[in-house]
C-alpha positions as a Markdown table, in Angstrom:
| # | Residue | x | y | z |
|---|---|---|---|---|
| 1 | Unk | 119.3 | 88.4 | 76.0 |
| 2 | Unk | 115.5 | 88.1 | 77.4 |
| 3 | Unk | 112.8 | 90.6 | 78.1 |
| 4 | Unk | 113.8 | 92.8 | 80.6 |
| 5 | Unk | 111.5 | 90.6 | 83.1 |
| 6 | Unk | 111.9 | 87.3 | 82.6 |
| 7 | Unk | 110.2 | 84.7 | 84.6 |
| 8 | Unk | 111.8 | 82.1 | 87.0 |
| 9 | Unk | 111.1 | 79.8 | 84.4 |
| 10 | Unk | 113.1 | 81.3 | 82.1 |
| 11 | Unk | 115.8 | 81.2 | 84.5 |
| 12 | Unk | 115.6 | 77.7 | 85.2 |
| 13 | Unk | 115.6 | 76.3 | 82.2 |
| 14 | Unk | 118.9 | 78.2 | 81.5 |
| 15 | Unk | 120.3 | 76.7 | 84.5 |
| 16 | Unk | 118.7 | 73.7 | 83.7 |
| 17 | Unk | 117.7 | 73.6 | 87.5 |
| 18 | Unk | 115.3 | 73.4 | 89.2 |
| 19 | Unk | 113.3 | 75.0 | 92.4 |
| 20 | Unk | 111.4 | 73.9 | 95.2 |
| 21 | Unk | 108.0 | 73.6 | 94.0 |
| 22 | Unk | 105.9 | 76.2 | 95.9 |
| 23 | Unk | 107.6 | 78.9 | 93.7 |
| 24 | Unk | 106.0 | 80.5 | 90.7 |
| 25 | Unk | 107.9 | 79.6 | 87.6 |
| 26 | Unk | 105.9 | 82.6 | 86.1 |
| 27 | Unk | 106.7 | 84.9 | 88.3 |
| 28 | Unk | 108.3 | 87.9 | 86.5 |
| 29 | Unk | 112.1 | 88.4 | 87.5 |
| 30 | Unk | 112.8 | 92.0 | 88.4 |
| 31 | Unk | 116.6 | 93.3 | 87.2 |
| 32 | Unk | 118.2 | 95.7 | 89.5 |
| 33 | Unk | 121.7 | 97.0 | 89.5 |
| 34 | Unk | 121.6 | 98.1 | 93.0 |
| 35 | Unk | 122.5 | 96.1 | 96.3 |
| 36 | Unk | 120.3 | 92.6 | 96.4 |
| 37 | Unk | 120.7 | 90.1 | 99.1 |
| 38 | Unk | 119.2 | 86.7 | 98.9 |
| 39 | Unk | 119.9 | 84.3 | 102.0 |
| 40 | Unk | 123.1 | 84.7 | 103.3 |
| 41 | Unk | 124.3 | 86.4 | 100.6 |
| 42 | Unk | 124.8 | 89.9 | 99.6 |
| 43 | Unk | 125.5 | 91.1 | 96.0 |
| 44 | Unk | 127.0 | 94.7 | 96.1 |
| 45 | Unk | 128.0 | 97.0 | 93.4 |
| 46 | Unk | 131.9 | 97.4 | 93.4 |
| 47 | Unk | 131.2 | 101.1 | 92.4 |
| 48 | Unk | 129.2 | 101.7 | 96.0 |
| 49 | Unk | 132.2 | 100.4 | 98.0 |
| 50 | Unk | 135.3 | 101.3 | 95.9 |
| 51 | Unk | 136.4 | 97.6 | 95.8 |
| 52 | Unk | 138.9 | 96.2 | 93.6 |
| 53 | Unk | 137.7 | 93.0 | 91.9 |
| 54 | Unk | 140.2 | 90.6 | 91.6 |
| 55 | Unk | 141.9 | 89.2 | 88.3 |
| 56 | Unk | 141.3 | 86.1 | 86.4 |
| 57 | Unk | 137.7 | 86.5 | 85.7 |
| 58 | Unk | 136.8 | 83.7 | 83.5 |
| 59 | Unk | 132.5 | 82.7 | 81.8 |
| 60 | Unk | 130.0 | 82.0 | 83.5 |
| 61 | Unk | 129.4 | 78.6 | 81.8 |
| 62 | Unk | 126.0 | 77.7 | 80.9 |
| 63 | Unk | 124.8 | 75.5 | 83.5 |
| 64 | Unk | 126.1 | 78.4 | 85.9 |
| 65 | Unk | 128.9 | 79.0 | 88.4 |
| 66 | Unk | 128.4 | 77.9 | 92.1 |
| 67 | Unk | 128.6 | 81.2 | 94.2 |
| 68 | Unk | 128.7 | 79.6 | 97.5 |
| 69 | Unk | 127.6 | 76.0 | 97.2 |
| 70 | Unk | 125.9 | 74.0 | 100.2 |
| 71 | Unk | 129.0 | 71.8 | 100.8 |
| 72 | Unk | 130.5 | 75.1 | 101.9 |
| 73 | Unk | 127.6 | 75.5 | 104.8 |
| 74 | Unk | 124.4 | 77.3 | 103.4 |
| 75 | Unk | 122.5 | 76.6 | 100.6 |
| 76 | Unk | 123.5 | 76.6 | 96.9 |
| 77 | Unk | 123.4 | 80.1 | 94.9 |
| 78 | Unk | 124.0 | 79.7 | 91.3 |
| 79 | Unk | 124.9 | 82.3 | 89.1 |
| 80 | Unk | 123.6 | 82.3 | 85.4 |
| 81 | Unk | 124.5 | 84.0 | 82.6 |
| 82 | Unk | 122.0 | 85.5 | 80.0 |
| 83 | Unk | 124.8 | 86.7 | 77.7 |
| 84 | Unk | 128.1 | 87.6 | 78.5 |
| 85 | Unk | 129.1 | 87.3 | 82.4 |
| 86 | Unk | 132.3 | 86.8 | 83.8 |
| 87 | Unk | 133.4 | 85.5 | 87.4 |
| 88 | Unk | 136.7 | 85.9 | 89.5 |
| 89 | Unk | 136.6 | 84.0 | 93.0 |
| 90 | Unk | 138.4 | 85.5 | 95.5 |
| 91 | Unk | 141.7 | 83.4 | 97.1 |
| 92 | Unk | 141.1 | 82.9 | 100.9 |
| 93 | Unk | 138.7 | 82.4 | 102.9 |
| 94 | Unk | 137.1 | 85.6 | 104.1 |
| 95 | Unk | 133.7 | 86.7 | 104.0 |
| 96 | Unk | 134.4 | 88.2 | 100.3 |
| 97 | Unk | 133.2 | 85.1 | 97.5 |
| 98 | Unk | 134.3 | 87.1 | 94.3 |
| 99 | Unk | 132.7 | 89.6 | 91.8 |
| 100 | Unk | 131.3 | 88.9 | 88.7 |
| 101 | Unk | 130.8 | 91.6 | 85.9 |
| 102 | Unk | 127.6 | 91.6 | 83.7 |
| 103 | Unk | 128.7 | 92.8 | 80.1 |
| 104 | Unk | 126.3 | 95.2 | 77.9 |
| 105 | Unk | 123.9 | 93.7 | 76.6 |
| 106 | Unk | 123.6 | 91.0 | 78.8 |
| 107 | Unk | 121.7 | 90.1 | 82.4 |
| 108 | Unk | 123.2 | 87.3 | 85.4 |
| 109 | Unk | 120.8 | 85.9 | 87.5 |
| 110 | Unk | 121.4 | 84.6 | 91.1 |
| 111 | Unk | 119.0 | 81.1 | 91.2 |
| 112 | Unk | 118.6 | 79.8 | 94.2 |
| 113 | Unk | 116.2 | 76.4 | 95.0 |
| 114 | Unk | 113.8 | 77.8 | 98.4 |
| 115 | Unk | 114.7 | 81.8 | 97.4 |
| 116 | Unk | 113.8 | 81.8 | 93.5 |
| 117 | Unk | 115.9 | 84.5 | 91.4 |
| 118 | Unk | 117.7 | 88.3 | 91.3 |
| 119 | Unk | 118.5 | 89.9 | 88.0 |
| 120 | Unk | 121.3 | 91.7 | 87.9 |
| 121 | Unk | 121.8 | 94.4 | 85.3 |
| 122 | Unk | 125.4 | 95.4 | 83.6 |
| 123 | Unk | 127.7 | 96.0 | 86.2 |
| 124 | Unk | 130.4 | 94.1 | 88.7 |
| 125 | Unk | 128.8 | 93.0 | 91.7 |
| 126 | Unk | 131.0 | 91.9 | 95.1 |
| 127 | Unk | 129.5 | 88.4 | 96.8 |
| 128 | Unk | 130.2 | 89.0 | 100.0 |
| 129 | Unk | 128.6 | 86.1 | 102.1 |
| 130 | Unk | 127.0 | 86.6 | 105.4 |
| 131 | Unk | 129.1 | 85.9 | 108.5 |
| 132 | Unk | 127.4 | 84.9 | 112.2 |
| 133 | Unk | 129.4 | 86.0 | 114.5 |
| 134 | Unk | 129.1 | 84.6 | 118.5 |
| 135 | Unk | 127.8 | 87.4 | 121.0 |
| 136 | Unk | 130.3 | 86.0 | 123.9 |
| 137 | Unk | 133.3 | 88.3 | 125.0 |
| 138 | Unk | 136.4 | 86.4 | 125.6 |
| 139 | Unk | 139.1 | 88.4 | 128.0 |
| 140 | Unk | 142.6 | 87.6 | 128.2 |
């Protein structure tokens, strides 16, 4: 594992990814482990909502783990693992993307090309993506 604020650089080249230009490569990355949200994505800790993570979590691999990837409508939100980080995608296609859990010892990063990088501390986070919904009212 890093310095507790590593820079986007640092995070990049773990990915081996990289971001649009006008960001700062050494711009210190802060590590939280509250609630972050970074586009249309929020990344809440289980323990603030009493949710159940589900089974199956498997590594983040090195070059990262799409969280919600711009095929699926949006923008691409890797995850990256500085150390030990596990991910379990949810079955179906709610709002709810999965949790990943950030061992001791170790930090995940949420990389993202126009929105730069979140630290996350050690901890299970929910990815819950953020859902438009249309303001018209339809009677029966």
């Amino acid at each position: 594992m890093t310095a507790q604020h590593p820079t986007l650089g640092h995070v990049t080249a773990l990915a081996g990814v990289d971001v649009l230009e006008h960001l700062d490569l050494q711009a210190a990355i802060p590590v939280s482990a509250g609630f972050q949200r970074q586009g249309d994505i929020g990344l809440i800790p289980v323990g603030l909502i009493g949710y159940e993570p589900p089974r199956g979590a498997g590594p983040v691999p090195a070059a990262g783990t799409p969280l919600v990837s711009s095929e699926e409508g949006g923008n691409t939100h890797l995850l990256v693992a500085d150390g030990p980080v596990t991910w379990a995608p949810n079955k179906g296609d709610g709002p709810d993307v999965g949790c990943f859990t950030v061992h001791e010892g170790a930090t995940a990063y949420v990389l993202h090309p126009e929105h730069g990088a979140m630290g996350h501390a050690p901890g299970t986070y929910l990815v819950r993506r953020q859902v438009e919904l249309d303001d018209r009212v339809v009677l029966d």
